[in-house]
C-alpha positions as CSV (number, residue, x, y, z in Angstrom):
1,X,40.1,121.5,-57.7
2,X,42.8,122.5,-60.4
3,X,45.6,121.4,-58.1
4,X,43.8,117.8,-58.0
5,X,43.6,117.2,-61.6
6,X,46.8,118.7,-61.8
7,X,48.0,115.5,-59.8
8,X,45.4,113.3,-61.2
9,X,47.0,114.0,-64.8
10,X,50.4,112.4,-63.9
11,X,49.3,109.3,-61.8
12,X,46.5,108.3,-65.1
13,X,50.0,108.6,-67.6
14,X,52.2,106.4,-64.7
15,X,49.7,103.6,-64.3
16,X,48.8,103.6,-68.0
17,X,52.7,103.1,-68.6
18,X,52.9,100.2,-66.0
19,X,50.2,98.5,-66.4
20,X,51.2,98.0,-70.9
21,X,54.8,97.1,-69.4
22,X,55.7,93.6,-69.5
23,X,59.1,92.1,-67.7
24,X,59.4,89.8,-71.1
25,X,60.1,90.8,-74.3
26,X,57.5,89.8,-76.5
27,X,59.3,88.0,-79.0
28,X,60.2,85.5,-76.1
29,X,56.4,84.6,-75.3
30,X,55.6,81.5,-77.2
31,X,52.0,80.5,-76.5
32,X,50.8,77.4,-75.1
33,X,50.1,75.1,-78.4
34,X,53.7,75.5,-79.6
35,X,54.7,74.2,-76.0
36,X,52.4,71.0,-76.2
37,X,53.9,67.9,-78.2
38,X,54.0,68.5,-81.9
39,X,52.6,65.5,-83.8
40,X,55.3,66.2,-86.9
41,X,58.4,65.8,-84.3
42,X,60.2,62.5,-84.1
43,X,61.6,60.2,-86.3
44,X,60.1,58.6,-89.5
45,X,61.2,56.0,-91.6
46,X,60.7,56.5,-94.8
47,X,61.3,55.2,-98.5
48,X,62.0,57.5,-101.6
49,X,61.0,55.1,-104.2
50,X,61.3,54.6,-108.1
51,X,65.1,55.7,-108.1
52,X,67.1,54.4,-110.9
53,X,69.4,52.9,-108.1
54,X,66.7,51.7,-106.2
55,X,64.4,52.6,-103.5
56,X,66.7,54.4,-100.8
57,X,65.4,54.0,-97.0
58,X,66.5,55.9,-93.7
59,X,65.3,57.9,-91.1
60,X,63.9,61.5,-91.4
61,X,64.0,63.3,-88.0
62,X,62.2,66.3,-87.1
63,X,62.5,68.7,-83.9
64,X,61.2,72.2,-83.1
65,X,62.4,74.8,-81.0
66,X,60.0,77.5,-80.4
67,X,58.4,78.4,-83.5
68,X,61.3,76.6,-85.8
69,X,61.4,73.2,-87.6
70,X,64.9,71.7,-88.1
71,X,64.8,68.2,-90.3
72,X,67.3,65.7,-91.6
73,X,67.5,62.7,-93.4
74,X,69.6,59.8,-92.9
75,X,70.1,56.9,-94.6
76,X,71.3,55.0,-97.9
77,X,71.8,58.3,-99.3
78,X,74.1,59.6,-96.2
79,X,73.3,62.5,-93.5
80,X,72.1,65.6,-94.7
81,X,70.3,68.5,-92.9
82,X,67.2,69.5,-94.8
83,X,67.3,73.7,-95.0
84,X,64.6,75.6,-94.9
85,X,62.0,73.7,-93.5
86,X,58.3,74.8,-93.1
87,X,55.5,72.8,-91.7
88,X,52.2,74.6,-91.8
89,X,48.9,73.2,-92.1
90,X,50.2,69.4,-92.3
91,X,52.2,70.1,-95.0
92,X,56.0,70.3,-95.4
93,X,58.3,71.4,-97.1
94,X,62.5,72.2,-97.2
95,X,65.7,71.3,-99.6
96,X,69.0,69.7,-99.0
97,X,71.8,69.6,-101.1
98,X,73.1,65.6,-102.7
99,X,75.9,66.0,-104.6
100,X,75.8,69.1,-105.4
101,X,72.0,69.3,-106.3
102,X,69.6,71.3,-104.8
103,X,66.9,68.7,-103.6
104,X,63.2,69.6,-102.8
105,X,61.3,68.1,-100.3
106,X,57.5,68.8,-100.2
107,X,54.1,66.6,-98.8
108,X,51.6,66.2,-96.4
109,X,51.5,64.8,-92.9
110,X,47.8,62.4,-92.1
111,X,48.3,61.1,-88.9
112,X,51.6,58.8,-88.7
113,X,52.2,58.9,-92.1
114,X,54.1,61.3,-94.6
115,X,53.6,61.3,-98.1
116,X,54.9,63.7,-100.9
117,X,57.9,64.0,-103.2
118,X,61.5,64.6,-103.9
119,X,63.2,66.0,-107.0
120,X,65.6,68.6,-108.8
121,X,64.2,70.5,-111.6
122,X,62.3,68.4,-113.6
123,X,62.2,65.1,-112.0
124,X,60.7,63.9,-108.5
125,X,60.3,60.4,-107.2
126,X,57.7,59.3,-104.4
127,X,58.6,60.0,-100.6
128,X,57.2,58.3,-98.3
129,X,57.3,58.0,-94.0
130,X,55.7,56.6,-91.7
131,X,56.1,57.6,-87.9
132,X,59.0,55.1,-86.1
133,X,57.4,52.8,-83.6
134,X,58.6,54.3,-80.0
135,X,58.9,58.2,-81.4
136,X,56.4,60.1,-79.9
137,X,53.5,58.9,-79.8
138,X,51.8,56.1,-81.6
């Protein structure tokens, strides 16, 4: 009977240890809703408005990979890659740099539409998108 349990003892610890083994690395899985289409992805026009030059237009674009936003705008006020960008719960939120200003973007996504602001320091001025007919899904 002791030589049994003796045997027993090793083949519990081996199957315990394959059966909590996995062949990816964890940090690899992503789970199924970050692999279905993400309803902030796309392109958006949008309109910063109330400038003292003017309302500037262009196109905001945003893509995921895996768990990670990257955004930028393009437009009257040039290219720029927005840093630091964060969508969680419908809202957003990032910075890019215009002449050597750090620029905040933050707002809230409702449906096709994109509304918040964009400002250094002390001032902001309305930002508004609106999903771009053809990108993604309308």
């Amino acid at each position: 009977m002791k030589g049994k349990i003796n045997l027993l003892i090793p083949l519990a610890i081996t199957f315990t240890l394959i059966s909590c083994h996995s062949s990816r690395k964890i940090s690899s899985l992503t789970p199924r809703s970050v692999m279905l289409d993400d309803p902030y992805t796309g392109d958006w026009e949008f309109v910063i408005e109330d400038m003292p030059q003017g309302d500037a237009e262009g196109i905001l674009n945003i893509d995921r990979s895996g768990y990670n936003y990257t955004a930028n705008v393009s437009g009257d006020i040039g290219d720029m890659e927005i840093e630091d960008v964060s969508i969680q719960d419908d809202r957003m939120k990032g910075h890019f740099r215009y002449k050597g200003f750090r620029v905040n973007v933050k707002g809230d996504f409702t449906g096709n539409s994109f509304e918040g602001k964009v400002g250094v320091t002390l001032v902001s001025y309305p930002f508004k998108a609106k999903r771009k007919a053809g990108s993604w899904a309308d």
